[in-house]
N, C-alpha and C positions, 0 to 999 in steps of 0.2 A: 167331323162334326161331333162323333160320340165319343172323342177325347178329352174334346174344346169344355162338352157337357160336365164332364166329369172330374176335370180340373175346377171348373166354377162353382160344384157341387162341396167338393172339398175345401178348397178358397174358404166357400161360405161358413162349412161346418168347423172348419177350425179360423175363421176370420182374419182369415190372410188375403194380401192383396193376389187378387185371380188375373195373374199375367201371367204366362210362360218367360221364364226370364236365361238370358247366356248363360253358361254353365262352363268355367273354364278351369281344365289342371292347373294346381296353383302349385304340389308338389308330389311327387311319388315315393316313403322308403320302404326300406325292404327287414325285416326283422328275423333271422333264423330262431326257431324255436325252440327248444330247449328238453329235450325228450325227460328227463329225469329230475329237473327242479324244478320245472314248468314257467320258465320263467323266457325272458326274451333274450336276444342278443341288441348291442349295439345298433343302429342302422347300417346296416350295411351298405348302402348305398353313399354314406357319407363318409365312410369311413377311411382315414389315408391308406391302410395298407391292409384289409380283410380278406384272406386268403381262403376259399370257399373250396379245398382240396378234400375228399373223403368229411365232408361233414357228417354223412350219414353214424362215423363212428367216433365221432368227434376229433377229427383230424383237423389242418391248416389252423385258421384263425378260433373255430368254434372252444366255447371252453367245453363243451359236453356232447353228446350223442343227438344229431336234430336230423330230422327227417323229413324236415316239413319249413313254409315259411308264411309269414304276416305278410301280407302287400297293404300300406294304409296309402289312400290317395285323401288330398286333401284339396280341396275343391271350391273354388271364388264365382261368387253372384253379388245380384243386387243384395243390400244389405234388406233384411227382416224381409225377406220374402219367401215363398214357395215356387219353385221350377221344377217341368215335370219333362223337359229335356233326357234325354236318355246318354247315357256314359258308359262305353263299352271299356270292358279289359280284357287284353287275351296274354295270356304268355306260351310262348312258341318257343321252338327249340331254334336253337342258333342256325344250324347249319342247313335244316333239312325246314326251315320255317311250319312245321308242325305246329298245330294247335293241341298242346293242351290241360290247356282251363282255360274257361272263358265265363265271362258274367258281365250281366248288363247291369248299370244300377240308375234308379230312376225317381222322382221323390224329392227332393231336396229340399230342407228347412233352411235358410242361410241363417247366419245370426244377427247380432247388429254390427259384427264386424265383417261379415260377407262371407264367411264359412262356413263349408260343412265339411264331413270327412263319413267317407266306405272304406270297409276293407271287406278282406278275401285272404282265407288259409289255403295255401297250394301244399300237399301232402306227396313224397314220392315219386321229387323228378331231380334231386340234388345230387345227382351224378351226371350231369350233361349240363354242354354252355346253353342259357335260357335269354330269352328277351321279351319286356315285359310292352305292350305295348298298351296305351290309356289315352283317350283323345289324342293329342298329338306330340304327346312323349312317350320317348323310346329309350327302353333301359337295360343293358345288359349284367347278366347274373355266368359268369366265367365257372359255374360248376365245375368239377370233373374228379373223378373217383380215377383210382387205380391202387397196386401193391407197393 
């Protein structure tokens, strides 16, 4: 009940329609970051042939030294609404299904075309295979370090 409240509190103050509405993954990619130009990589997730070997030192596919990576989820609702549905992301390690990072994200403005979009910077796991899990996609990240 003191959700329900507080969703129609919000609706009112910013004059959105106060419905809780579906909230569904529309797509997941994955951006390595870029330790010394600051800048992004490709998606990796879309990418025909991204080779994620030693990124840490900018090995495989990376053009530079990355440590860390972008997860952008992109996210379909009713059009011009607010949904206050909750959207878990965890990434877990491949083999040992380890959690971790994990974040909830909850909030959602759509537009008038039914989008929103979170992200989340995972820092300090691009040596081991990863898998990204977000509602009910599932993505794997084939890290692995070695000499």
């Amino acid at each position: 009940m003191k959700k329900r409240i507080q969703c129609v509190l919000t609706c009112l103050l910013l004059s959105l329609p106060c419905f809780s509405h579906a909230v569904e993954v529309e797509s997941v990619d994955v951006y390595l970051f870029y330790n010394e130009s600051g800048s992004f990589s490709e998606n990796i997730l879309e990418a025909e042939e991204f080779i994620l070997w030693n990124t840490v030192a900018g090995g495989g596919s990376a053009e530079e030294p990355s440590d860390r990576f972008l997860i952008r989820i992109q996210l379909k609702g009713s059009k011009n609404t607010y949904a206050t549905d909750p959207v878990a992301l965890a990434v877990k390690t491949e083999e040992s299904e380890e959690v971790v990072y994990t974040e909830t994200y909850a909030g959602f403005q759509f537009t008038e075309a039914g989008i929103a979009y979170r992200a989340s910077m995972v820092a300090g796991h691009n040596c081991q295979p990863l898998v990204i899990e977000v509602g009910s996609v599932r993505r794997a990240l084939p890290f692995r370090c070695g000499e």
